[in-house]
N, C-alpha and C positions, 0 to 999 in steps of 0.2 A: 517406446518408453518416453515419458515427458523429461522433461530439461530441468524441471523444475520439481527442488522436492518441499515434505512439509517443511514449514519454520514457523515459530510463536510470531503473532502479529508486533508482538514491543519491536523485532528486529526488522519486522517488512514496513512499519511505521519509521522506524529511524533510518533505513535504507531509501522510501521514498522523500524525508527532508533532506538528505545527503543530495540528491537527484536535483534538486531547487523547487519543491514544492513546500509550503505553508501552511501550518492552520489558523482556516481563515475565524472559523470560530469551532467551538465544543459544548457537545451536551450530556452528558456521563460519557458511555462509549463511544458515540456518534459525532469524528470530526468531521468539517467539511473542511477539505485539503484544496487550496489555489495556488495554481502558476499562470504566470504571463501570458496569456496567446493560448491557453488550453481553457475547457471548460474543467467545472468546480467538480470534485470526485468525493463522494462520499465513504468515508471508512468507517467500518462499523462494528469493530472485535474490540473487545477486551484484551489486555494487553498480554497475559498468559493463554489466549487461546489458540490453537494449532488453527494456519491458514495451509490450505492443503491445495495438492498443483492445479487443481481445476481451477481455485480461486486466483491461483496467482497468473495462472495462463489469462484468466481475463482481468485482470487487473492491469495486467502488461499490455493490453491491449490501448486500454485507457491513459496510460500514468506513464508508458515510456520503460516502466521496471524491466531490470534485466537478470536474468541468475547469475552475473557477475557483481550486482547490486549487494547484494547480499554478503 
């Protein structure tokens, strides 16, 4: 069983700015998120949409996210 359950992206977005990540810019749903020393992560929901564990397993991959983030 994954570690990781659904969540709306509004909370997995505000979860990785808590983290120290940035948007660096925006274009309707498509931010590009930068931190220091990491390359640039592309996010790309809408803010009511369900990010489901596959998603967030590799997001965490990338971003550092953790399901304590959350």
């Amino acid at each position: 069983m994954s570690q990781w359950s659904s969540t709306k992206a509004k909370r997995v977005l505000a979860a990785l700015l808590r983290i120290g990540w940035n948007i660096k810019r925006e274009s309707s749903s498509h931010k590009i998120l930068t931190r220091p020393g990491s390359p640039d992560v592309v996010f790309a929901f809408h803010d009511k949409d369900e990010v489901g564990p596959k998603m967030l397993a590799r997001m965490a991959k990338h971003t550092g996210l953790e399901p304590k983030d959350l």
